[in-house]
Steps between C-alpha positions, in 0.01 A plus 500: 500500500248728649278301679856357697565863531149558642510188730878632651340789534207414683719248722747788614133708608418255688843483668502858575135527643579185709830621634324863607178266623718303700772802643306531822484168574937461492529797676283322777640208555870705435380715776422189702804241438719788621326568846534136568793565726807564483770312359814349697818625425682265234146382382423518187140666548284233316147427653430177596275300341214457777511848504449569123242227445257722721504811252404258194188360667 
């Protein structure tokens, strides 16, 4: 029982240092999907996919 505690344990640390390792990152490409242009009005707002496939390169 304590090593599975130990393991869960060491699984949610790595979970937590990866989320704060990785918060710059979202905020980038948050900060960079919405100055992609404006959306028209009754569109939904979704990127398209040409357009996402260049931040993932």
């Amino acid at each position: 029982m304590k090593s599975l505690l130990q393991a869960c344990a060491h699984i949610s640390n790595h979970l937590d240092y990866t989320k704060k390792a990785r918060k710059s990152d979202d905020e980038w490409l948050e900060t960079q999907l919405r100055i992609v242009g404006p959306v028209a009005p009754g569109a939904d707002g979704a990127v398209l996919a040409s357009q996402l496939n260049k931040y993932f390169r």
